[in-house]
BALOBA-1460 file (C-alpha; in Angstrom, 3 decimals):
// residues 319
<rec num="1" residu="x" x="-33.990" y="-33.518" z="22.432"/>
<rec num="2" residu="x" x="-30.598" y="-35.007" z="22.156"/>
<rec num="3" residu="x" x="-30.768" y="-34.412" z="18.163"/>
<rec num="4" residu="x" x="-31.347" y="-30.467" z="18.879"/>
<rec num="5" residu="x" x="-28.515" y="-30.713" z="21.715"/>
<rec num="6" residu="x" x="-26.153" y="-31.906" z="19.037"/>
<rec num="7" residu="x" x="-27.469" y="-29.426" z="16.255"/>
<rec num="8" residu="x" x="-26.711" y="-26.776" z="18.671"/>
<rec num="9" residu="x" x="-23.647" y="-27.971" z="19.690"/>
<rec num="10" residu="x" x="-22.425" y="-28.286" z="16.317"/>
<rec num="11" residu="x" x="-23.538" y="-24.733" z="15.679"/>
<rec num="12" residu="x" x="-21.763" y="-23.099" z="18.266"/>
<rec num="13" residu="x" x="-18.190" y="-25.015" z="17.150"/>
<rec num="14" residu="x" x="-19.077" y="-23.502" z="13.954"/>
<rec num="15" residu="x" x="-19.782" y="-19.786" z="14.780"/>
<rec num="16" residu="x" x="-16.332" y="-19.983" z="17.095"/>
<rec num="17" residu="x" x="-14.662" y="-21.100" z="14.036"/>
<rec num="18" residu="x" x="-15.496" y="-18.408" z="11.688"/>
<rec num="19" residu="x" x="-13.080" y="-15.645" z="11.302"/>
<rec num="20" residu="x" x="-13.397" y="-13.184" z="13.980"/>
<rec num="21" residu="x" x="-14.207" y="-10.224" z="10.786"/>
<rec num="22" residu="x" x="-17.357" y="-12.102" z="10.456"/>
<rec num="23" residu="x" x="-18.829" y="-10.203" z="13.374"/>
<rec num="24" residu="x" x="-16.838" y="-6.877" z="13.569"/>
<rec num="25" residu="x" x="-16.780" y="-3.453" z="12.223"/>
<rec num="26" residu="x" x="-13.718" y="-2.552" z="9.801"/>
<rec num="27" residu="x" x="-12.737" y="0.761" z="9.416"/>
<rec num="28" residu="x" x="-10.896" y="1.917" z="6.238"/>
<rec num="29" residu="x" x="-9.251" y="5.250" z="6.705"/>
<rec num="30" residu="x" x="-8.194" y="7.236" z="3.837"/>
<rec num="31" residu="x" x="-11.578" y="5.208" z="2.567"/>
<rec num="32" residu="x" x="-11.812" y="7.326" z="-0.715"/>
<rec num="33" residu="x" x="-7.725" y="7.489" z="-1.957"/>
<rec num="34" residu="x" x="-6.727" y="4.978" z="-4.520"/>
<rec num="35" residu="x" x="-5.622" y="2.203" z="-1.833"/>
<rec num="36" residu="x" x="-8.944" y="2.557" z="0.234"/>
<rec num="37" residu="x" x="-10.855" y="2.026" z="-2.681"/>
<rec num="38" residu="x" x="-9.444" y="-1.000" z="-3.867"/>
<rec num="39" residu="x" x="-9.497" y="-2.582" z="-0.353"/>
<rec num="40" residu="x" x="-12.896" y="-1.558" z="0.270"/>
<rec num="41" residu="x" x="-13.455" y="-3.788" z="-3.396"/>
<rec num="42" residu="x" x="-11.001" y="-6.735" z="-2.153"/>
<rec num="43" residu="x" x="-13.222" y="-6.626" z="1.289"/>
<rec num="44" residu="x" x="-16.574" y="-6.999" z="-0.791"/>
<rec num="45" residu="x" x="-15.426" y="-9.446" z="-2.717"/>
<rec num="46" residu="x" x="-14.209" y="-11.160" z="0.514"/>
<rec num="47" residu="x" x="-17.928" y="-11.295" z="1.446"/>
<rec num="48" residu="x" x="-17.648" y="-8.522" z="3.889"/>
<rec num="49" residu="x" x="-21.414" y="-7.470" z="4.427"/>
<rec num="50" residu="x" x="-21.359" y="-3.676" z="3.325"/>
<rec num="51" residu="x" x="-23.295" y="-2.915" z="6.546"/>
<rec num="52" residu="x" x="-20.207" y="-3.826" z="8.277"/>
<rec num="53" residu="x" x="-18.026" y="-1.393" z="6.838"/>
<rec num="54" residu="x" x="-16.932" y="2.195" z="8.080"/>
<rec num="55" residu="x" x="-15.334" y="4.559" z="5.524"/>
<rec num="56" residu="x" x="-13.834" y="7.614" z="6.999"/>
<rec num="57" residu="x" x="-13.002" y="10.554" z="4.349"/>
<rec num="58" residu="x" x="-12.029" y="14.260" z="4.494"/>
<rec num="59" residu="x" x="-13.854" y="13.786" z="1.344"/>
<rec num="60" residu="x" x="-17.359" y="11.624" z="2.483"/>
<rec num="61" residu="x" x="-19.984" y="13.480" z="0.321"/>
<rec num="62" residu="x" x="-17.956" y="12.254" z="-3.558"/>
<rec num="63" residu="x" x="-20.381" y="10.279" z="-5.361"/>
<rec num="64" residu="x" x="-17.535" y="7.451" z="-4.926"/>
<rec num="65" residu="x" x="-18.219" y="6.514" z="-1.582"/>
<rec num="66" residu="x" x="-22.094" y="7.427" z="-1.815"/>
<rec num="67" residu="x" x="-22.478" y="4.299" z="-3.908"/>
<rec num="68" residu="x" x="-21.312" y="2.467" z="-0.958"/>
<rec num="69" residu="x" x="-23.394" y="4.135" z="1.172"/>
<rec num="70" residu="x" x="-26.728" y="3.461" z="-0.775"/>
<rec num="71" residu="x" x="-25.580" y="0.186" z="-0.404"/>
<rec num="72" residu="x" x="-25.445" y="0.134" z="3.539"/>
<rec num="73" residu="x" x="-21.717" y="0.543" z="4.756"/>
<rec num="74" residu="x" x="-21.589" y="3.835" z="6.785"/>
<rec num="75" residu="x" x="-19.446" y="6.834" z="5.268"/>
<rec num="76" residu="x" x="-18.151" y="9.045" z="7.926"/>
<rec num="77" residu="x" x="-16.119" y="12.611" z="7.879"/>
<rec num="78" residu="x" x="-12.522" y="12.714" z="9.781"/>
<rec num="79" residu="x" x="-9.432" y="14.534" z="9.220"/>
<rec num="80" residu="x" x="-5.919" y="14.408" z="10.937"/>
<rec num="81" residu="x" x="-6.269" y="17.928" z="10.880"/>
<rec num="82" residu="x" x="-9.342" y="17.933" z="12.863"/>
<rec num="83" residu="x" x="-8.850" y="15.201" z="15.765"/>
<rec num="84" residu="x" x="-11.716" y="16.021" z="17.756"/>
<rec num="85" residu="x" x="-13.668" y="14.714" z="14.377"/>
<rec num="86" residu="x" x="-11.923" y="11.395" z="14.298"/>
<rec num="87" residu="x" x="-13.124" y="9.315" z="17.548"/>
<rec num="88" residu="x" x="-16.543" y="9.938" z="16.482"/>
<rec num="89" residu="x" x="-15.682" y="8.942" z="12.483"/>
<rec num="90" residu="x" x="-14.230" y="5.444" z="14.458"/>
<rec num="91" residu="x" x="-17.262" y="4.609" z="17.150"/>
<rec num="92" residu="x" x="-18.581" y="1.130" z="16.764"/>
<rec num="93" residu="x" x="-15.412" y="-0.038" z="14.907"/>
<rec num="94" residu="x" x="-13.497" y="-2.852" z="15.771"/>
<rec num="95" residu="x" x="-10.932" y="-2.929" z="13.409"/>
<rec num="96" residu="x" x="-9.335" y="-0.525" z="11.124"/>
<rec num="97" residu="x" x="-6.833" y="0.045" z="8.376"/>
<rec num="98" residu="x" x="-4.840" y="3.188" z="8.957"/>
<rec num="99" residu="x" x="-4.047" y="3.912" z="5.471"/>
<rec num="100" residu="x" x="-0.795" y="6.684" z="6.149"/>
<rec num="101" residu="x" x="-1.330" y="10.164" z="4.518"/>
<rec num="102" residu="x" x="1.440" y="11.547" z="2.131"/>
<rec num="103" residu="x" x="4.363" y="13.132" z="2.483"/>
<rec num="104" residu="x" x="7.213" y="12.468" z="4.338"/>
<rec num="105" residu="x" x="8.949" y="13.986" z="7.713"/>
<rec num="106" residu="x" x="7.420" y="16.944" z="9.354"/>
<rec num="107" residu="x" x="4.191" y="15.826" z="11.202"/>
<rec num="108" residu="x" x="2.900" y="12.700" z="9.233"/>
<rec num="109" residu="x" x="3.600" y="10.701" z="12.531"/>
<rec num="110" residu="x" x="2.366" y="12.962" z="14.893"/>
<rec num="111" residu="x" x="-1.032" y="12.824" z="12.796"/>
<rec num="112" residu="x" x="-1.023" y="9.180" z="12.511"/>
<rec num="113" residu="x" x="-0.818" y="8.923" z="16.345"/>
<rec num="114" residu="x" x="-3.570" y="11.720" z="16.269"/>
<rec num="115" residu="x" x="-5.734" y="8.690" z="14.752"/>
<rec num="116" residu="x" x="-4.489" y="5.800" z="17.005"/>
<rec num="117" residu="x" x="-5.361" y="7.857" z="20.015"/>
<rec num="118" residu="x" x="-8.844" y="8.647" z="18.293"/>
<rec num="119" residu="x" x="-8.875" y="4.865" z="17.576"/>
<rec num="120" residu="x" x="-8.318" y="3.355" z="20.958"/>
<rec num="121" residu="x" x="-11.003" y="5.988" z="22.443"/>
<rec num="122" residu="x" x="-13.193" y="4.647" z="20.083"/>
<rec num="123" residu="x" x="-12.594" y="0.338" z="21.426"/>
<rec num="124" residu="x" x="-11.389" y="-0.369" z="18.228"/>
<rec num="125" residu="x" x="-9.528" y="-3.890" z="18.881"/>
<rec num="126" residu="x" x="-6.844" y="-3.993" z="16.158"/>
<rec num="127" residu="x" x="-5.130" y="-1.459" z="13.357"/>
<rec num="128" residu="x" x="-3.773" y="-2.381" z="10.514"/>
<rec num="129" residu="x" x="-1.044" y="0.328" z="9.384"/>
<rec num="130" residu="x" x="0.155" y="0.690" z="6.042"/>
<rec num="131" residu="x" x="3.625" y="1.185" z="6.411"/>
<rec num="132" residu="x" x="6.837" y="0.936" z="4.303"/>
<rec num="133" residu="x" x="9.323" y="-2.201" z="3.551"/>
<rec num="134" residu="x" x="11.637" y="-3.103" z="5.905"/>
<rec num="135" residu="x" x="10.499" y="0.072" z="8.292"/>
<rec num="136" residu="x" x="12.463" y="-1.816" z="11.113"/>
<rec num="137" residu="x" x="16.117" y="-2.071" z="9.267"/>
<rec num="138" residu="x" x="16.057" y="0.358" z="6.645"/>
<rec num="139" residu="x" x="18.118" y="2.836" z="9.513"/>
<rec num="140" residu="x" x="19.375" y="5.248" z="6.589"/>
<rec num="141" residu="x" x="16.215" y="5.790" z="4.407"/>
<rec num="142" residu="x" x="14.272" y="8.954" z="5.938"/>
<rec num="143" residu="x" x="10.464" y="7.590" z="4.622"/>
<rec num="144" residu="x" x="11.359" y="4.178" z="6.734"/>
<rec num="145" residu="x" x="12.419" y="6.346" z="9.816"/>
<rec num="146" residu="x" x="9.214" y="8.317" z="9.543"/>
<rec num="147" residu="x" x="6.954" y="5.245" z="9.200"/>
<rec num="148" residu="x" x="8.706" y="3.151" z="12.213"/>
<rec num="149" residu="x" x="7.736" y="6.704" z="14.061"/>
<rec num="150" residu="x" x="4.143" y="5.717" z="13.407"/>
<rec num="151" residu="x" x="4.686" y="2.109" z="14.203"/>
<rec num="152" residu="x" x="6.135" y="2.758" z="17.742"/>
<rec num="153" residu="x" x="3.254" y="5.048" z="17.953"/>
<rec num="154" residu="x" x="1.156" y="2.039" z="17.162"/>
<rec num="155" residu="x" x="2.780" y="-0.762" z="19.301"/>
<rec num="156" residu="x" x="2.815" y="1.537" z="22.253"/>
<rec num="157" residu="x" x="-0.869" y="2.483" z="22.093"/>
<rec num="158" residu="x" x="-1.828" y="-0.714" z="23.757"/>
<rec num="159" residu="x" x="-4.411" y="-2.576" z="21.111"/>
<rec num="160" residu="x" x="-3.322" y="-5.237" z="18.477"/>
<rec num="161" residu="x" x="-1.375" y="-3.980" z="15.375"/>
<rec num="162" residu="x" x="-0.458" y="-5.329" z="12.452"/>
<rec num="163" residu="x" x="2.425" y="-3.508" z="10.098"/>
<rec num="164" residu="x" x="1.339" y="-3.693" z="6.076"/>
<rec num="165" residu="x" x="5.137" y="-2.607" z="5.150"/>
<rec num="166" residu="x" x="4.323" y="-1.834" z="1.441"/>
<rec num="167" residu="x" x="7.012" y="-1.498" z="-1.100"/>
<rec num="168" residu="x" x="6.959" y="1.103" z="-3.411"/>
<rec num="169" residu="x" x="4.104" y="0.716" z="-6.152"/>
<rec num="170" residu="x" x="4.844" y="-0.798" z="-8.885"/>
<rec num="171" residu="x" x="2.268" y="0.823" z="-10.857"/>
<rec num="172" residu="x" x="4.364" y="4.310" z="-12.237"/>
<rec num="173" residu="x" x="6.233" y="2.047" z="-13.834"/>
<rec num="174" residu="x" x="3.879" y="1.677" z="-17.240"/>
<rec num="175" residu="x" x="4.374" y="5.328" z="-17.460"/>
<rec num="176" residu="x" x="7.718" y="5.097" z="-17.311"/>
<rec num="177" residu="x" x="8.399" y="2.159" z="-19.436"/>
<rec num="178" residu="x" x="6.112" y="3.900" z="-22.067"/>
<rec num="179" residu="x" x="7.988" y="7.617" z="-21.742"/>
<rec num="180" residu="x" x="11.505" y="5.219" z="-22.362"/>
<rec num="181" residu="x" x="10.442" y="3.347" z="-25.448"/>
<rec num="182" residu="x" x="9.342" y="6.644" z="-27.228"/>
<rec num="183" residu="x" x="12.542" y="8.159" z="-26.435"/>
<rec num="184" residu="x" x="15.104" y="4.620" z="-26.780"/>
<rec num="185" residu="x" x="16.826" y="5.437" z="-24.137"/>
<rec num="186" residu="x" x="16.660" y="5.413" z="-20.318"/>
<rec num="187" residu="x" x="18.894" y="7.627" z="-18.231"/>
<rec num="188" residu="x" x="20.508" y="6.705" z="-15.068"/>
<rec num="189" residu="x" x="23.397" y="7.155" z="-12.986"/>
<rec num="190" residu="x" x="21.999" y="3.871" z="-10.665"/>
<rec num="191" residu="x" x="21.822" y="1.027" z="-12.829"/>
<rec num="192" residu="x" x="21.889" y="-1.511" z="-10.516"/>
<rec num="193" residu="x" x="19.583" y="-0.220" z="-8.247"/>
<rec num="194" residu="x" x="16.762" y="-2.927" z="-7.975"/>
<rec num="195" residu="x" x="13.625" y="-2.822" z="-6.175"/>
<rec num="196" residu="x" x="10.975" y="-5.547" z="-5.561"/>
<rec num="197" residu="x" x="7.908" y="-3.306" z="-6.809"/>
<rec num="198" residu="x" x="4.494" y="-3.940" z="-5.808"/>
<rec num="199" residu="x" x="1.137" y="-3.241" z="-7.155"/>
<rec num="200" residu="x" x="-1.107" y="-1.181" z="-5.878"/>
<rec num="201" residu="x" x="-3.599" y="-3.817" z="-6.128"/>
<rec num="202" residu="x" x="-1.965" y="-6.417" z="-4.326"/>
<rec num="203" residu="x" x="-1.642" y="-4.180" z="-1.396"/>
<rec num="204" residu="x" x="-5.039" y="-3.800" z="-0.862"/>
<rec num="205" residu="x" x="-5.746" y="-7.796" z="-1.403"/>
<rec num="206" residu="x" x="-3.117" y="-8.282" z="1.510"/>
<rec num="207" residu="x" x="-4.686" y="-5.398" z="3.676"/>
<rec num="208" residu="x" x="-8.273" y="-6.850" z="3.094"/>
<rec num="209" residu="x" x="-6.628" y="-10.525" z="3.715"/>
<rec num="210" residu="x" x="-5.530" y="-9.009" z="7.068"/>
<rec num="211" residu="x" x="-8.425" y="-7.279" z="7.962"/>
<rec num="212" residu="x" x="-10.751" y="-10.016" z="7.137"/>
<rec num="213" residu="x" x="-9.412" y="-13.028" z="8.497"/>
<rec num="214" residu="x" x="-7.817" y="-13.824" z="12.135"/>
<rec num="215" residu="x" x="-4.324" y="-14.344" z="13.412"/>
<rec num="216" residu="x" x="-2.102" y="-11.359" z="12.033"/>
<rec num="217" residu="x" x="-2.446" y="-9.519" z="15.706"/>
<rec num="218" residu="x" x="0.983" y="-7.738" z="16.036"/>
<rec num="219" residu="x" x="2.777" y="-9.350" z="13.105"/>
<rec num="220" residu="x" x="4.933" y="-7.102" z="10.711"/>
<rec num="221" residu="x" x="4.462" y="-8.123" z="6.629"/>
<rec num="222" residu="x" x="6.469" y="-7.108" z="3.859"/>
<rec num="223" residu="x" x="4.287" y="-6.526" z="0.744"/>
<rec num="224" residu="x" x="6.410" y="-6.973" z="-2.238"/>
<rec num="225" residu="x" x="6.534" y="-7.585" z="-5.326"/>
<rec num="226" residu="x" x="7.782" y="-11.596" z="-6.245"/>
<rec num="227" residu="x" x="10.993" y="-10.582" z="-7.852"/>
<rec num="228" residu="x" x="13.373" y="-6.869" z="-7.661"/>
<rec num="229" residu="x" x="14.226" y="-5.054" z="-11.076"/>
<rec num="230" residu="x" x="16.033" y="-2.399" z="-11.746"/>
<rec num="231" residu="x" x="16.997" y="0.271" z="-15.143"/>
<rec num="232" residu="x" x="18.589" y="-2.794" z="-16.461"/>
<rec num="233" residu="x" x="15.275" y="-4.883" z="-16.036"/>
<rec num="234" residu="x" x="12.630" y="-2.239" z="-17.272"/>
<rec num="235" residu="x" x="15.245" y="-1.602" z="-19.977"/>
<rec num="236" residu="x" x="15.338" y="-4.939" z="-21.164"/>
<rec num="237" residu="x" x="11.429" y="-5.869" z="-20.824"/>
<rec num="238" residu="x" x="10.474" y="-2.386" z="-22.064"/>
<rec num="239" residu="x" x="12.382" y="-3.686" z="-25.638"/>
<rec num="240" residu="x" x="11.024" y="-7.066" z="-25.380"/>
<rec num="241" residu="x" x="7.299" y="-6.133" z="-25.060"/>
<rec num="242" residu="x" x="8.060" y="-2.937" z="-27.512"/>
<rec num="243" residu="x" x="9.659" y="-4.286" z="-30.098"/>
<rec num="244" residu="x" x="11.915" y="-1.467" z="-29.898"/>
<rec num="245" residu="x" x="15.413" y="-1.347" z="-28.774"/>
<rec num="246" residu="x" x="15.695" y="0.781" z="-25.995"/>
<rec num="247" residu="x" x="19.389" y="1.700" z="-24.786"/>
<rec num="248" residu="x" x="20.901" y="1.978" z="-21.115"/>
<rec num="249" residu="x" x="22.456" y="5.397" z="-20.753"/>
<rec num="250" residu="x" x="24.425" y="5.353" z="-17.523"/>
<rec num="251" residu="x" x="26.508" y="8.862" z="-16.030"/>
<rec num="252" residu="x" x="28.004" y="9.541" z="-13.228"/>
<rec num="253" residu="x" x="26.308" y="11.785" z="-10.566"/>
<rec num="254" residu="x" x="27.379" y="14.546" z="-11.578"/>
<rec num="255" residu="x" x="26.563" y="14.185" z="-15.381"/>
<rec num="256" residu="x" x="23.204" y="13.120" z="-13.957"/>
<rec num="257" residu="x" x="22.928" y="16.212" z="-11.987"/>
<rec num="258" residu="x" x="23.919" y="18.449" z="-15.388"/>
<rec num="259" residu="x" x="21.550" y="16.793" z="-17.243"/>
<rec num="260" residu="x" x="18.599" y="17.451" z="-14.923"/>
<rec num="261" residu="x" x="19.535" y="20.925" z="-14.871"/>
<rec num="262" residu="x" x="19.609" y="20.920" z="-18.618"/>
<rec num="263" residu="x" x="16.230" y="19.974" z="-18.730"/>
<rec num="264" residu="x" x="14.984" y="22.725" z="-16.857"/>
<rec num="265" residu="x" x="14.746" y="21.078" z="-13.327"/>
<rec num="266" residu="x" x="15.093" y="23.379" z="-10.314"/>
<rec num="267" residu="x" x="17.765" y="22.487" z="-8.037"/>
<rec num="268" residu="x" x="15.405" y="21.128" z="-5.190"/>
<rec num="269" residu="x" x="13.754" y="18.845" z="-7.754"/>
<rec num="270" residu="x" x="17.330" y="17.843" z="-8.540"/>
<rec num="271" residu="x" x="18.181" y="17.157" z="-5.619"/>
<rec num="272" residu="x" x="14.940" y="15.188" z="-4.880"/>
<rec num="273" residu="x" x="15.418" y="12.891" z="-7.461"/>
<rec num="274" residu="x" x="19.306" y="12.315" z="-7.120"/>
<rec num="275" residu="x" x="18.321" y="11.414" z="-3.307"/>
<rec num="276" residu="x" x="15.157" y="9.136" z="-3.690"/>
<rec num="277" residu="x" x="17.915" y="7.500" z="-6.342"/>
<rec num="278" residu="x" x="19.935" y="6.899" z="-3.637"/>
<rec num="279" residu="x" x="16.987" y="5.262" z="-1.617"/>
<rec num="280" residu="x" x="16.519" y="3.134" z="-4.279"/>
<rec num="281" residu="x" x="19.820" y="1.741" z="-3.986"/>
<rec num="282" residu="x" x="19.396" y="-0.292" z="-1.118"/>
<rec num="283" residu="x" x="20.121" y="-4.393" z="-0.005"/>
<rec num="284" residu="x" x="16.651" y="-3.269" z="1.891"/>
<rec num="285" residu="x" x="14.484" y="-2.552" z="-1.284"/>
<rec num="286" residu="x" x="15.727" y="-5.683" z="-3.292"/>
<rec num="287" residu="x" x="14.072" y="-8.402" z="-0.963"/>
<rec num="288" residu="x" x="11.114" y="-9.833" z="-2.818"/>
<rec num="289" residu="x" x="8.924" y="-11.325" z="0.093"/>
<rec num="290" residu="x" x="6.306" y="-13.716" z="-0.178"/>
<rec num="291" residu="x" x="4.153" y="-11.914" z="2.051"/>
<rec num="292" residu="x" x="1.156" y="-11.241" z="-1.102"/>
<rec num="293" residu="x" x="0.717" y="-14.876" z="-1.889"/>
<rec num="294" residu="x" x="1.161" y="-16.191" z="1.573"/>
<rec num="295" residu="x" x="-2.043" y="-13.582" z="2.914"/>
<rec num="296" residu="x" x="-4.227" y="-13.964" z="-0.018"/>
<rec num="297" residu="x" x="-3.661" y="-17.036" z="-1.437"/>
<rec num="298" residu="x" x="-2.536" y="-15.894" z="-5.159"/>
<rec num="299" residu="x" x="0.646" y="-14.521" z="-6.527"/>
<rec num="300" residu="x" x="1.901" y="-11.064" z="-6.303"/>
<rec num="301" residu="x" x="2.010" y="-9.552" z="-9.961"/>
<rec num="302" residu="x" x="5.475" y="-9.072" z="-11.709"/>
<rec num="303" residu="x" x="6.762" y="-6.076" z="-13.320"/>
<rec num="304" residu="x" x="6.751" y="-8.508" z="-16.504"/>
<rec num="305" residu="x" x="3.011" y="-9.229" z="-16.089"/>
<rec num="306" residu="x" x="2.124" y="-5.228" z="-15.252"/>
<rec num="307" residu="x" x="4.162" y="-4.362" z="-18.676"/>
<rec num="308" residu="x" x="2.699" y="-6.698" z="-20.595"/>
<rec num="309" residu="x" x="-1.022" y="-6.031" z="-19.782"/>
<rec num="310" residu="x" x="0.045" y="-2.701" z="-21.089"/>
<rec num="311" residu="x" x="1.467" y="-4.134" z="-24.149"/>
<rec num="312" residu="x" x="-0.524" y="-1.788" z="-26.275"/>
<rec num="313" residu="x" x="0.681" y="1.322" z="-25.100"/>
<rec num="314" residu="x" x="4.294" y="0.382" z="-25.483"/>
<rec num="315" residu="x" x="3.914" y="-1.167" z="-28.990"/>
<rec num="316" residu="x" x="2.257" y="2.202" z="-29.965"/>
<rec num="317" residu="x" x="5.587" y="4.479" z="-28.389"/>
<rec num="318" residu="x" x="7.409" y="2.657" z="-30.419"/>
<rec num="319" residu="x" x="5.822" y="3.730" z="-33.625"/>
């Protein structure tokens, strides 16, 4: 008796040990974008039973998220749009990444809080939000106004949050590294405008880190990349894993501004790009954080590592 007494015992220590995810419900919302997809992968992998997954969609009938279905996790409809769809799309969930929608200003926020409402109807425990870096300082930069409007939204609705403060993706820049080596030149009026860029991927390995294992209730994270380049950086690297010299054209606004026009570009597309230039150009987006190694246990990628995995494609612009 005293042998099954101890077995027991030793049982129980174990199952209050295990990470609280091992017995809830996660919700992914936005399940069937590009960052749901890969954190519904990094939760998998994480040995996240699919049965224990909820993936909510506008979009829950693509052949995408049917594959997870047929393989037990439960694929729901709910839009912003709609709210009386969502508390329904979040019943039996107990925690949940709120994945933000696009765009900027306008009613993103008041959506988002649409969802946390839904969410809290729905006992869900704790949200994850996918925010943007340094939300909470960045006082000038209209996107991190926008997404502290969600976060107040968040900390005020009364359950556990945790703010995924994502940088901006890292992942465009292959495109654009590739686009500058075939020309040998890159065109800028901010030169020194650096910016710790983050994958895509290592996003949704620090969303599923948080989502999967305890002790991140209300906790803010900066997900950035491990270092901040800039047109001087990609420049450089972009001739390095080339082969091809590619040049650093620098004008002043204005000339910048001419040039745009030159090419065609309509004067709110101008001025799009001459402001999200200015955004760039921020003490705020040049913090590289350690936030992607610390939550999942491996490094963030680097620009260097990104570019070079798509060596091919920039030895062949150079040709």
């Amino acid at each position: 008796m005293r042998t099954v007494m101890k077995w027991l015992l030793v049982g129980v220590a174990l199952l209050g040990s295990m990470p609280a995810l091992a017995q809830d419900k996660i919700i992914v919302s936005g399940a069937s974008g590009q960052l749901g997809s890969l954190v519904i992968e990094e939760l998998l992998a994480r040995g996240v039973a699919p049965a224990n997954l909820i993936l909510v969609s506008r979009t829950p009938n693509t052949e995408h998220l049917s594959t997870y279905a047929r393989r037990g996790a439960s694929v729901r409809y709910g839009d912003f749009t709609r709210p009386e769809s969502l508390e329904a799309a979040y019943e039996g969930g107990t925690r949940m990444l709120l994945i933000s929608i696009n765009g900027g200003g306008g009613d993103r926020p008041a959506l988002h809080k649409r969802a946390i409402d839904a969410a809290v109807r729905a006992g869900v425990k704790h949200v994850a939000y996918t925010s943007y870096v340094n939300a909470d300082r960045y006082l000038s930069s209209t996107i991190a106004v926008d997404h502290r409007r969600t976060e107040r939204f968040l900390e005020e609705s009364g359950v556990a949050w945790t703010m995924l403060r994502n940088h901006i993706y890292a992942d465009g820049l292959v495109d654009q590294a590739v686009a500058i080596v075939s020309d040998g030149r890159f065109v800028t009026h901010t030169p020194d405008a650096r910016v710790a860029y983050v994958t895509r991927e290592d996003c949704a390995a620090a969303a599923a880190a948080v989502l999967a294992t305890p002790g991140h209730e209300n906790k803010a994270y900066n997900i950035t990349g491990p270092d901040a380049i800039g047109p001087r950086e990609l420049v450089a690297l972009a001739s390095e894993i080339s082969g091809k010299r590619v040049d650093l054209v620098v004008l002043t606004e204005a000339a910048y501004r001419q040039q745009l026009a030159t090419s065609g570009m309509n004067e709110a597309a101008i001025n799009g790009t001459i402001s999200f230039g200015a955004e760039l150009d921020s003490p705020y987006l040049r913090e590289p954080s350690t936030a992607v190694a610390d939550l999942t246990g491996r490094p963030a990628t680097s620009v260097r590592m990104l570019l070079t995995a798509s060596g091919d494609r920039l030895r062949a612009a150079a040709r």
